[in-house]
C-alpha positions as CSV (number, residue, x, y, z in Angstrom):
1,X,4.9,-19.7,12.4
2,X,1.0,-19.3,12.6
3,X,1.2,-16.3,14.6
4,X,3.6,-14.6,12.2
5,X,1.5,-15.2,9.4
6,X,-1.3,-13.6,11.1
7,X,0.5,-10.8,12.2
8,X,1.6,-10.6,8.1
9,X,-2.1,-10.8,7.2
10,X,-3.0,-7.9,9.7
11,X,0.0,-5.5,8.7
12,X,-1.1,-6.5,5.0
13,X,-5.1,-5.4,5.8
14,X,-4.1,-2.4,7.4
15,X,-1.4,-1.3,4.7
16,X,-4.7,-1.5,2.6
17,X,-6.5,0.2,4.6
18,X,-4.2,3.3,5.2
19,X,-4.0,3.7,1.0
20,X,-7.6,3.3,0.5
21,X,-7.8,6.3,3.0
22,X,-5.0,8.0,1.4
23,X,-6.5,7.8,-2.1
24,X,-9.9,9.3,-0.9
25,X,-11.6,6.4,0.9
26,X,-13.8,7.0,3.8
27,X,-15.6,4.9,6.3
28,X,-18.6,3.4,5.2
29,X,-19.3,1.4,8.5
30,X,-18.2,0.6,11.7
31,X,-19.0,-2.7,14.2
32,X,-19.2,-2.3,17.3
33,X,-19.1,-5.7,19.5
34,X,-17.5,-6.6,22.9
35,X,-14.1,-7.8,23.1
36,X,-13.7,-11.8,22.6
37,X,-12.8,-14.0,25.8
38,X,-8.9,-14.3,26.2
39,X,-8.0,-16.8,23.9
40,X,-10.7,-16.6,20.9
41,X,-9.5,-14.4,18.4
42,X,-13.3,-12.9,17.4
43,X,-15.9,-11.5,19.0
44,X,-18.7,-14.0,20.4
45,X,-21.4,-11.1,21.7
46,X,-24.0,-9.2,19.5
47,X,-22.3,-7.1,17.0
48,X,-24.0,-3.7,15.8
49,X,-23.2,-2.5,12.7
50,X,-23.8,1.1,11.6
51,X,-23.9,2.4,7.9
52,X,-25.5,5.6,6.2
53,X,-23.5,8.3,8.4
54,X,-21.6,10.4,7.8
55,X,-18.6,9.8,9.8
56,X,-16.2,13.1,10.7
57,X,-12.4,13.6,9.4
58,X,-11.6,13.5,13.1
59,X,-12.7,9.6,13.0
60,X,-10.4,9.0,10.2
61,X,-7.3,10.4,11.5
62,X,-7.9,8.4,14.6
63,X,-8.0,5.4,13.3
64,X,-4.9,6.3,10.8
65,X,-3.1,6.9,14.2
66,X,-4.6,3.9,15.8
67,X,-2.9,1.5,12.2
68,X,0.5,3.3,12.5
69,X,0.7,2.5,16.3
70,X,-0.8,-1.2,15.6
71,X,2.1,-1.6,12.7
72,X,4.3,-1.2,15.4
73,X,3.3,-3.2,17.5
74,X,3.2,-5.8,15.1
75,X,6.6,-5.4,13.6
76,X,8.1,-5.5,17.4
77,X,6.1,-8.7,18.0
78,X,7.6,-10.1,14.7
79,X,11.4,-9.1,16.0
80,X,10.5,-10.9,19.1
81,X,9.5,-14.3,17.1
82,X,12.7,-13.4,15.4
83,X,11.8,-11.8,11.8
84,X,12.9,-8.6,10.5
85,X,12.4,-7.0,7.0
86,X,9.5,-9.2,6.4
C-alpha cells in the first residue's frame, strides 16, 4: 500500500505542477544530481542547483510532456497493484 501512496503523492505534485505552469508559472530552478543507487529513492551525489536564468518555453513544454508521460506511467503501475479511478 506504500508504493501506491507514493505513486498518489507524485501524480498529486505533478498535477500541481502542470496548473502552476498553466496559470503562468515558470521555472525558477532546476537540480541537477546523479541518479540514486537502485533501491534508494533520492539522490546521494552532489546536487547543483541553478537559479537566476531565464529558462526557454521549449524547457517548459518538455517537461509538460515529460509529467503527461510520467501520469501514465503511474496510473498503469497503479492498475497493476490493482487501483483504478483513484
Amino acid at each position: 500500500m506504500e508504493k501506491a501512496n507514493q505513486l498518489v503523492r507524485e501524480r498529486r505534485s505533478i498535477q500541481q505542477a502542470m496548473e502552476a505552469f498553466d496559470s503562468g508559472g515558470r521555472i525558477l530552478a532546476i537540480t541537477v544530481g546523479q541518479p540514486p543507487p537502485e533501491g534508494i529513492p533520492f539522490p546521494t551525489g552532489p546536487m547543483v542547483s541553478t537559479q537566476h536564468i531565464d529558462y526557454p518555453p521549449q524547457m517548459v513544454d518538455a517537461i509538460k510532456e515529460a509529467f503527461t508521460t510520467r501520469q501514465g506511467q503511474i496510473s498503469e503501475e497503479l492498475a497493476k497493484l490493482g487501483l483504478t479511478g483513484v
